[in-house]
C-alpha positions as CSV (number, residue, x, y, z in Angstrom):
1,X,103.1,93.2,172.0
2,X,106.7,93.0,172.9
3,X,108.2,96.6,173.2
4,X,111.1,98.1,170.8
5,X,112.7,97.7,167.2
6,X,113.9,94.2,165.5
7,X,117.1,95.2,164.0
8,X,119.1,93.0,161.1
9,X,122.8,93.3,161.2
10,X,125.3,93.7,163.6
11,X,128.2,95.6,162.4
12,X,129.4,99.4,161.8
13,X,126.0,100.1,159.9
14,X,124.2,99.1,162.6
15,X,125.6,101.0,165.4
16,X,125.4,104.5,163.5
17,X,121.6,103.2,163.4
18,X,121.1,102.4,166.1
19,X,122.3,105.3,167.6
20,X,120.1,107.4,165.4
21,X,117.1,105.6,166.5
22,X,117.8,106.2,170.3
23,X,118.4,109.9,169.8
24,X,115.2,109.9,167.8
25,X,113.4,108.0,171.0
26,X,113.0,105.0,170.1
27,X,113.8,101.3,172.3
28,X,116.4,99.2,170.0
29,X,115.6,95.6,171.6
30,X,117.1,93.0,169.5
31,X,119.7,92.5,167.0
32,X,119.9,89.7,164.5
33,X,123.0,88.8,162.7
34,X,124.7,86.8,160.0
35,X,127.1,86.4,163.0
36,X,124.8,84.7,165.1
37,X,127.7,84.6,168.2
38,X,126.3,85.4,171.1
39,X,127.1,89.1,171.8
40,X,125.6,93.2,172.3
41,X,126.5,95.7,170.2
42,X,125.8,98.9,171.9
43,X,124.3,97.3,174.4
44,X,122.0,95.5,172.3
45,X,121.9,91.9,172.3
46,X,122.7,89.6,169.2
47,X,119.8,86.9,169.3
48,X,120.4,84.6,166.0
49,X,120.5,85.2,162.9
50,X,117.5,85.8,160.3
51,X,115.9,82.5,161.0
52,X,114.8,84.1,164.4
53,X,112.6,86.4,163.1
54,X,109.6,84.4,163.2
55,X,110.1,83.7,166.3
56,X,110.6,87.4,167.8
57,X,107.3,88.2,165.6
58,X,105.5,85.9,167.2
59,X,106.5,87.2,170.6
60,X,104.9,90.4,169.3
61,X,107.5,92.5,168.2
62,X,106.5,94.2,165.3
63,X,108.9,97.2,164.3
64,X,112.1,96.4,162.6
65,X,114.9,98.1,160.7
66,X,116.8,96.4,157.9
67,X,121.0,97.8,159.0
68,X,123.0,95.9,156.4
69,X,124.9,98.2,154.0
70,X,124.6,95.3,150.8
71,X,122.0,97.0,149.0
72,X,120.5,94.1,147.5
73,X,120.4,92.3,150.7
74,X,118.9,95.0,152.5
75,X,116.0,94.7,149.5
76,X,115.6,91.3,149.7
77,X,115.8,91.1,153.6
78,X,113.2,93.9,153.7
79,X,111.0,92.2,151.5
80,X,111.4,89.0,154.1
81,X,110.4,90.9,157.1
82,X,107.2,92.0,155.7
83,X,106.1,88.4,154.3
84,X,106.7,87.8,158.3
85,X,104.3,90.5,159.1
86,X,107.0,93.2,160.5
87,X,106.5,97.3,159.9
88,X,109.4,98.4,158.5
89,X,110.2,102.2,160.8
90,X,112.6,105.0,159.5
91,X,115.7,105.4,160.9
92,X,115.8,109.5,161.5
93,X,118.5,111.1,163.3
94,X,116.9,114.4,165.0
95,X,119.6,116.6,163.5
96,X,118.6,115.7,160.1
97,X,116.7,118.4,158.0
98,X,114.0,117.1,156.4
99,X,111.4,119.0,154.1
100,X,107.6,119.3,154.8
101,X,107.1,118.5,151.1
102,X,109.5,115.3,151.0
103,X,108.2,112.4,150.5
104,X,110.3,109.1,152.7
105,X,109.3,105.3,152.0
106,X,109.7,102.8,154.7
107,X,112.6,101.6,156.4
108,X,114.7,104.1,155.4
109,X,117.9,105.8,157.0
110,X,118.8,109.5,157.3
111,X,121.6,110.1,158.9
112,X,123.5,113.0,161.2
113,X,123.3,116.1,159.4
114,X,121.8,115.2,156.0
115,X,119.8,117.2,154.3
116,X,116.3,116.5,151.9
117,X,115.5,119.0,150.7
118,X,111.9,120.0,148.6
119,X,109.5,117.9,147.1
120,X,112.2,114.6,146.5
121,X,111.2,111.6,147.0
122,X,112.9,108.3,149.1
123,X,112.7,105.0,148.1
124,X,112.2,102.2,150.7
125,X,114.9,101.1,152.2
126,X,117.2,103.8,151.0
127,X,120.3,105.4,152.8
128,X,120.8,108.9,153.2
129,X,124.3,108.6,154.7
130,X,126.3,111.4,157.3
131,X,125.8,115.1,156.1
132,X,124.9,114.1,152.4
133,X,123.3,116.5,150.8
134,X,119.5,115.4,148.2
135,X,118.1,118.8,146.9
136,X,115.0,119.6,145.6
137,X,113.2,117.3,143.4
138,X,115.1,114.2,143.8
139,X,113.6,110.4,142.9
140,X,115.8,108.1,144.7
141,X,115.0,104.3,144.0
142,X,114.3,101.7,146.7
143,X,117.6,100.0,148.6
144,X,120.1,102.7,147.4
145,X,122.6,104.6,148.9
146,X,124.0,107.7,149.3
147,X,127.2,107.6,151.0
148,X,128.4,110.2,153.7
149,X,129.2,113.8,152.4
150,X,128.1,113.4,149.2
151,X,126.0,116.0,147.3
152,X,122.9,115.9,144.5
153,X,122.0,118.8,143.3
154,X,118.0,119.2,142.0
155,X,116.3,117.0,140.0
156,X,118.8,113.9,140.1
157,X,117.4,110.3,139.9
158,X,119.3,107.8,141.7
159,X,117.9,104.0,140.3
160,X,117.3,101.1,142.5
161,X,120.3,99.9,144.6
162,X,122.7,102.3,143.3
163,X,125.4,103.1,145.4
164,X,126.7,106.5,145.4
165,X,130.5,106.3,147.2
166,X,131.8,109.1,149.8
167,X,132.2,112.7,148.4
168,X,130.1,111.9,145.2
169,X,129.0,114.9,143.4
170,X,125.9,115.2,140.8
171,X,125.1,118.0,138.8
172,X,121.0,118.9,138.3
173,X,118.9,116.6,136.2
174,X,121.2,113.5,135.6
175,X,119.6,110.2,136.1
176,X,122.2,106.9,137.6
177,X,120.6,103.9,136.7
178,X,119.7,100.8,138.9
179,X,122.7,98.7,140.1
180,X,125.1,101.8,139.2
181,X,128.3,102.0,141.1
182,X,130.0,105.5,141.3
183,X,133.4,106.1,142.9
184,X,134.4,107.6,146.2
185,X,135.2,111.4,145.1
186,X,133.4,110.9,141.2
187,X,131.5,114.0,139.9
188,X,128.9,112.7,137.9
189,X,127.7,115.2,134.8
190,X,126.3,112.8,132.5
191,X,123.5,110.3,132.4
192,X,124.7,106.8,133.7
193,X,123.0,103.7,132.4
194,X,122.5,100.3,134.7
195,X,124.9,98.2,135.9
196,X,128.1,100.3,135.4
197,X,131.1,101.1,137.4
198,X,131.6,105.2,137.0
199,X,134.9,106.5,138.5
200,X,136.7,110.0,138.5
201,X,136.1,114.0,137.7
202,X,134.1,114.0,136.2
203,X,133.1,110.3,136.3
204,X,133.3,108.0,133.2
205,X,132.4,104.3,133.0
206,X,135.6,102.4,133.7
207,X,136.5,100.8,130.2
208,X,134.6,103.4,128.4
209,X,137.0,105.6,126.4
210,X,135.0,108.3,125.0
């Protein structure tokens, strides 16, 4: 079996994950990229795009980490490197705190200084961005993303492929549906269905006047 991790995506996403799986120990081998130029970033060399995954799998590598920030790419990327037979491995940085009683899916990323905290629960493929902050009982969905320094205080479900922006706070209990955009800076205090762009302090559906 060829040694080290697959990774998919080659830009700023990728290098903060890459450099989280090396501190963590782990061989970064390959990189594939929508970009397929010839290239390394960090090092690491840019081999093709997607359609050399089957390929590299059948030269035996069999770890790979999905490093695109699109949430529904990552998903449906993901979902592609397991029909080709690929483990999907957590990107952990070491100075992460991580509960005992947390529970993490596959192919997820916790970055620098990020804290998850009792009994929540990760979704596959999720990001857990620089020095954000998931407390205690916390269901987020598969492919979402919290984004650096934000902050969700216990009990807050975060719905498939939502994207939480930088600084976001949430107050205990509130659920953010699937697909749910909420601005850099927005402090979230009410329930937010699917699908919605939520912006300010606290955050309100853009358009919605109440």
């Amino acid at each position: 079996m060829a040694a080290g991790v697959v990774i998919i995506g080659g830009g700023g996403h990728a290098k903060v994950v890459i450099e989280s799986l090396r501190a963590a120990g782990e061989t970064v081998a390959v990189i594939v990229d929508a970009d397929p130029t010839p290239r390394e970033v960090l090092g690491v060399p840019v081999v093709g795009d997607d359609l050399a995954l089957q390929g590299l799998r059948a030269q035996g590598f069999s770890k790979l980490f999905v490093a695109v920030g699109d949430n529904r790419l990552r998903q449906t990327l993901g979902r592609k490197a397991r029909e080709l037979g690929f483990g999907l491995v957590n990107a952990i940085h070491p100075s992460a705190v991580i509960s005992a009683s947390a529970r993490l899916g596959e192919g997820v990323a916790v970055m620098a200084g990020a804290v998850v905290n009792a009994e929540s629960q990760v979704g596959d493929l999720a990001i857990i961005n620089t020095g954000a902050v998931v407390d205690h009982d916390c269901r987020l969905g598969v492919a979402c993303h919290v984004a650096p320094a934000s902050a969700l205080a216990g009990g807050v479900n975060v719905g498939d492929r939502a994207f939480l922006g930088v600084g976001v706070r949430v107050i205990p209990g509130v659920t953010i549906g699937a697909d749910t955009v909420v601005g850099a800076g927005g402090v979230v205090v009410r329930n937010l269905p699917d699908a919605v762009l939520a912006i300010g302090a606290p955050a309100k559906i853009k358009g919605d006047r109440s």
